[in-house]
Structures are given as structure tokens and as C-alpha cells.
C-alpha positions, -999 to +999 in steps of 0.1 A: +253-305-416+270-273-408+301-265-430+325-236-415+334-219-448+320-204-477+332-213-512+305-212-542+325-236-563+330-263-535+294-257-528+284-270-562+306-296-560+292-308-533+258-304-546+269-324-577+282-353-561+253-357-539+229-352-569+250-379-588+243-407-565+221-435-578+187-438-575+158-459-582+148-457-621+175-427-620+143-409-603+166-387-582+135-386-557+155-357-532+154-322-530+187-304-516+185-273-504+220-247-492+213-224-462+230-193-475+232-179-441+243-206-423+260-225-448+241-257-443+228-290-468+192-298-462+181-332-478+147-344-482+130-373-497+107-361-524+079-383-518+054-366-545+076-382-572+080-417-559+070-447-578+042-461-563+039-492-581+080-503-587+083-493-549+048-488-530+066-490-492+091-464-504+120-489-496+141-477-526+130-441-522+149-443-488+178-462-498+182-432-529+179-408-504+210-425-487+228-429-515+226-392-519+236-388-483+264-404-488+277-394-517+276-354-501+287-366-472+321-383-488+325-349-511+324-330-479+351-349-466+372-342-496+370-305-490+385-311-454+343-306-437+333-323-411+300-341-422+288-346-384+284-311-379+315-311-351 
């Protein structure tokens, strides 16, 4: 996701929201990552921290993930950013 302008605070916010999304056991199994440069979110699943016997396919892990996607993508909005990347 590329964002088009530059804002610390919104940044955070952003950051905070997607952070705040629900997760399995409250794991918070993502790691989210801003491009300085570029200005860009990276998400990741953080597979090292999963719980292998709650969720051994990594079903919920996924859906977490997703929730975090989701919750950044609906704070990006907010600001006026485009979440696609357009």
C-alpha cells in the first residue's frame, strides 16, 4: 500500500488501528513495518509466535492477520488514502 503524503501522527494512527485489531488469544501474531522512503505499510504474518496447538493449520493466524488488514486499511480511508495503492 502506497500512501502519497507524509504525516508522522497519521502514520501512528494508522499503525494503532491496525495493531488494535483482534486476534487469536490477543496473540497479535503480525509484524508491521513503514517504508520511510516510500511511505509504504508492510504486513506479515509472524508465524514464529503462532499457537501450534489452539491453531496447528494456522487458520486463525490468517484470519488475525486480516483483521489487522482491515482495520489499517479502514484507518487509511479515514485519512482520505487510497488503500489499493491507486
Amino acid at each position: 500500500m502506497r500512501i502519497t503524503s507524509f504525516d508522522a501522527a497519521i502514520l501512528q494512527t494508522c499503525v494503532s488501528a491496525a495493531a488494535a485489531a483482534p486476534s487469536i488469544h490477543n496473540s497479535q501474531p503480525w509484524r508491521i513495518r513503514v517504508e520511510q522512503e516510500t511511505v509504504t505499510f508492510h504486513v506479515r504474518a509472524a508465524f514464529g509466535g503462532g499457537l501450534r496447538h489452539t491453531d496447528p493449520q494456522g487458520r486463525a493466524l490468517h484470519l488475525s492477520v486480516g483483521a489487522c488488514l482491515l482495520n489499517l486499511h479502514v484507518a487509511m480511508a479515514h485519512f482520505g488514502w487510497d488503500p489499493g495503492g491507486t
